[in-house]
N, C-alpha and C positions, 0 to 999 in steps of 0.2 A: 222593358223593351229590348233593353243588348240581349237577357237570357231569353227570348224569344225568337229573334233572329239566329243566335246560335243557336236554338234546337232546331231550328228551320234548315238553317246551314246542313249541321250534320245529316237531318236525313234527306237533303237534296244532293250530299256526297255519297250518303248512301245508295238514294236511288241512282243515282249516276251510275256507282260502281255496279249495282247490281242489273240496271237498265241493259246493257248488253249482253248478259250470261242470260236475262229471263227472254229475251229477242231468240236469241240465238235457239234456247230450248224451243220455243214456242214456231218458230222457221220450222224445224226439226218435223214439228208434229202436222202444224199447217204451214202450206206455203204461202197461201190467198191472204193471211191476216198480220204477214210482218213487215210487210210494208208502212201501213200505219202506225203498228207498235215502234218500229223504231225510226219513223222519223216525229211521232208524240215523245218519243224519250230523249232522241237528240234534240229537240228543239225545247224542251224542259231543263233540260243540262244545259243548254247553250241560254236560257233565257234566268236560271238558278246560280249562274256563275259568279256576277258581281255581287247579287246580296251574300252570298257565299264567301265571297272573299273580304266583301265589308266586314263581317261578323268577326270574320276571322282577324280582321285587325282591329277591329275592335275587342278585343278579348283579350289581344296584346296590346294594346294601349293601356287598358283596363289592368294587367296585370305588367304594365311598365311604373304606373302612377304608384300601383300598390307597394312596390320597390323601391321606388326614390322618396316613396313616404318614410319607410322603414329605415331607409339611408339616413335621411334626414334624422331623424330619430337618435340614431346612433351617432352621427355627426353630435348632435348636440348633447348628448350623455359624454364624447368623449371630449367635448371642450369644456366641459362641468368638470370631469376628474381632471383635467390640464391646469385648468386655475385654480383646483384644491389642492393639485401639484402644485404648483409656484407658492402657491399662500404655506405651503410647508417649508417649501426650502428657504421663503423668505422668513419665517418663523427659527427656521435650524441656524440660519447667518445671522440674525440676530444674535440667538442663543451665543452663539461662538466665539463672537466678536465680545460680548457681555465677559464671556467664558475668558477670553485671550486676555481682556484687561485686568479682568480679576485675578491671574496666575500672575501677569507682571507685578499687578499692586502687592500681590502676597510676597513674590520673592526681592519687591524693593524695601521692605518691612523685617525683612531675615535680616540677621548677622552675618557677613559676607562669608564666613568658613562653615555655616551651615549651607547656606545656598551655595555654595563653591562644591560644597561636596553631593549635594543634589541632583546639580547640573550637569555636572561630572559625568555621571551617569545615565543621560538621558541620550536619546538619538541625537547625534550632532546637529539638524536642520533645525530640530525643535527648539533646542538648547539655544543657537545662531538666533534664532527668533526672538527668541526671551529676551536675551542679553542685548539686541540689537533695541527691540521697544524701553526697557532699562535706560532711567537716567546715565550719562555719561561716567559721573563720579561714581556710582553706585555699580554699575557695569566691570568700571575697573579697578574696585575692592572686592567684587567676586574674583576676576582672574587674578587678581593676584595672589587668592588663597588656594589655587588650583596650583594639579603639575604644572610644570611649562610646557611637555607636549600634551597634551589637552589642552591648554590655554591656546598655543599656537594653535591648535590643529581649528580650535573654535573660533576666533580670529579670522583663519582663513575661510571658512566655511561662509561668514559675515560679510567679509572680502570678496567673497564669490571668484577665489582664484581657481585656477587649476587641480585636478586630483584633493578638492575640500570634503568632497564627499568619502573619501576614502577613510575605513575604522580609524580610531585613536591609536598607536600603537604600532602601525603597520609600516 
């Protein structure tokens, strides 16, 4: 029924639009006979107007619905990858946290002048980490196998004082 009315539509816009140029010609040729012609064409355009514009919103409704379906659509595809997102990162913090205690457990297991010289050389936040999850005792038989400025500097870093962040050395 909608695709019936818009064809109706269209060619009641059609004859509209062409209603006055064919008046006009036919004025031209006879004068006697366009009186009737155009007020049959005016009053066909004036009586074709609102199915005409029914259709016409209806055509747009028709292709509003088919939009907000597709929305929809996508809407829901993108909160599908969203909680396959979250299910990974909660996967990845797992992992990490698994990850974190297994490097504390391995360097509370070392000889303090191995793991002294390990740490030694790692990025200072990382290092601060380690040593900080580290039993107490065990913490402070690594630094004591280290320099004293890298011990200090790691210390401060743990401390979260001022300038910790700064190289070993500096």
């Amino acid at each position: 029924m909608p695709a019936l009315i818009a064809r109706l539509a269209t060619i009641a816009i059609v004859a509209c639009v062409a209603a006055p140029a064919a008046a006009a010609e036919t004025a031209a040729t006879t004068s006697t006979t366009t009186a009737p012609v155009d007020a049959n064409a005016a009053l066909y355009c004036r009586n074709i107007a609102n199915p005409a514009a029914d259709a016409r919103y209806a055509r747009q409704a028709d292709s509003l619905a088919k939009m907000e379906k597709e929305l929809e659509a996508r809407i829901a595809e993108l909160e599908k990858k969203r909680a396959e997102y979250e299910e990974w990162v909660k996967r990845r913090d797992d992992f990490l946290a698994k990850a974190d205690e297994s490097v504390v457990a391995i360097y509370s297991q070392m000889r303090p002048d191995a793991a002294a010289q390990q740490i030694a050389i790692m990025a200072p936040e990382a290092a601060a980490a380690i040593l900080s999850k580290l039993q107490p005792r065990t913490a402070s038989s690594i630094l004591n196998e280290m320099d004293a400025r890298t011990a200090a500097h790691l210390t401060n870093v743990m401390a979260g004082l001022p300038n910790a962040g700064a190289k070993v050395g500096s």
